[in-house]
Wavefront OBJ file of the C-alpha trace (Angstrom):
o trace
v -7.349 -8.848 21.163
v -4.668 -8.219 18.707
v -4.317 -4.929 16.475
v -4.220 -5.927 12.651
v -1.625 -4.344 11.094
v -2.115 -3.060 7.766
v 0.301 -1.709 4.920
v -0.509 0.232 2.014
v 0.823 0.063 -1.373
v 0.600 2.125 -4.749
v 0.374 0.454 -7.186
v 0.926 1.974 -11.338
v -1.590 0.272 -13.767
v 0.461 0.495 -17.453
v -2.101 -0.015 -20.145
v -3.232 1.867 -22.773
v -6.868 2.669 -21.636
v -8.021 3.446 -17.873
v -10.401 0.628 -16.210
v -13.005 1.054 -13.897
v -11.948 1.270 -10.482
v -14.617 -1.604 -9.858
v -12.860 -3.592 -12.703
v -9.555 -3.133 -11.612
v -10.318 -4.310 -7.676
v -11.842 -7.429 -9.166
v -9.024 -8.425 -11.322
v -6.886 -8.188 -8.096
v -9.216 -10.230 -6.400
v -10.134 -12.646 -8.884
v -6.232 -12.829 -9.258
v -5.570 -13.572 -5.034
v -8.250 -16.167 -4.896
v -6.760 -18.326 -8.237
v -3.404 -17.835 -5.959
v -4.477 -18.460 -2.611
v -8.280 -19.733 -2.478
v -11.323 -18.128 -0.596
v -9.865 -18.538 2.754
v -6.267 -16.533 2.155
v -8.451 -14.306 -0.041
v -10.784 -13.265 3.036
v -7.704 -12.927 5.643
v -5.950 -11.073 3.650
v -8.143 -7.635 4.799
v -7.910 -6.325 0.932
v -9.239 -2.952 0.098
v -9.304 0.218 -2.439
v -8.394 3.167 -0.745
v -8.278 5.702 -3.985
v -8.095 5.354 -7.435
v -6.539 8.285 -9.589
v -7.672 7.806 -13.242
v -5.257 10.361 -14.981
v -2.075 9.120 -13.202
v -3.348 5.863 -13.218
v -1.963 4.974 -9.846
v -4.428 2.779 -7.462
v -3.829 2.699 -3.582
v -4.497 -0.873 -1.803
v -4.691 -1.786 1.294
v -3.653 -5.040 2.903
v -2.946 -6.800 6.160
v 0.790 -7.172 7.003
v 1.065 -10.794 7.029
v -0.474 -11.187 3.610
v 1.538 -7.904 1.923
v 3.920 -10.949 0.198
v 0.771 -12.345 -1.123
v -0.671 -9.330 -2.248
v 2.794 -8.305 -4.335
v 2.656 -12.324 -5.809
v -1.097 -11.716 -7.013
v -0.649 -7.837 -8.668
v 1.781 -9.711 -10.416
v -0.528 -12.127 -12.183
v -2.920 -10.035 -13.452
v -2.273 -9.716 -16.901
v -5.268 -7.965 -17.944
v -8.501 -5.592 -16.290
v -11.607 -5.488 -18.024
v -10.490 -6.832 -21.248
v -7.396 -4.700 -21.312
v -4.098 -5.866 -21.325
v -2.635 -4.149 -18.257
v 0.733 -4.994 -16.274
v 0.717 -3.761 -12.689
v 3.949 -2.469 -10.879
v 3.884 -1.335 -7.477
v 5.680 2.313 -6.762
v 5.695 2.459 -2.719
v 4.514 0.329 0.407
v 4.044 1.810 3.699
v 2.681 1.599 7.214
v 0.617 4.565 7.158
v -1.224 6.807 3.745
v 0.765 9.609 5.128
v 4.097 8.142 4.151
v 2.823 6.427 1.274
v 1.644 10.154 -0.569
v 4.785 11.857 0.435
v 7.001 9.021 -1.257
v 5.681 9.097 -4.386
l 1 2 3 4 5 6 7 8 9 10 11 12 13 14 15 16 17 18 19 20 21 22 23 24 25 26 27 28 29 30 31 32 33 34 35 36 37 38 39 40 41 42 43 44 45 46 47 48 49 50 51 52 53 54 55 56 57 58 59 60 61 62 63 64 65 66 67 68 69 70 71 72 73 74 75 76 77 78 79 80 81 82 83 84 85 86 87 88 89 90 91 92 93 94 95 96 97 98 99 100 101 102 103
């Protein structure tokens, strides 16, 4: 069996209010299956790893073959929760380790 491998990415929400953490995972979501359907939705391995509401910086996980994907999709959503929100992502990595320590 093969070992997934995974990559992490911070990503900076710029809007004017702070969504939900809930809200902002399900505009990312909602914004990979209008991209890619169900199916590339459900390999892609997507997760929240931490959510910091006064920076306003989100940390996502994703598998390595759908990281292109992932980057394609954060750049779609246009708004969270009824606020108009552009995403841009700060740092990928291989491991949360490197990922704090860059940014």
């Amino acid at each position: 069996m093969k070992r997934v491998k995974r990559r992490y990415l911070a990503v900076q929400l710029d809007c004017d209010g702070v969504p939900a953490e809930r809200d902002f995972l399900d505009a990312v979501w909602a914004s990979f299956t209008r991209l890619y359907g169900e199916v590339g939705a459900s390999q892609s391995g997507l997760a929240l790893v931490s959510f910091d509401v006064e920076r306003k910086v989100a940390v996502v996980r994703v598998s390595l073959e759908c990281l292109p994907f992932l980057r394609a999709s954060l750049a779609a959503v246009t708004s969270v929760a009824g606020l108009s929100v552009a995403l841009h992502v700060l740092a990928v990595s291989g491991t949360l380790k490197a990922l704090f320590s860059n940014f």
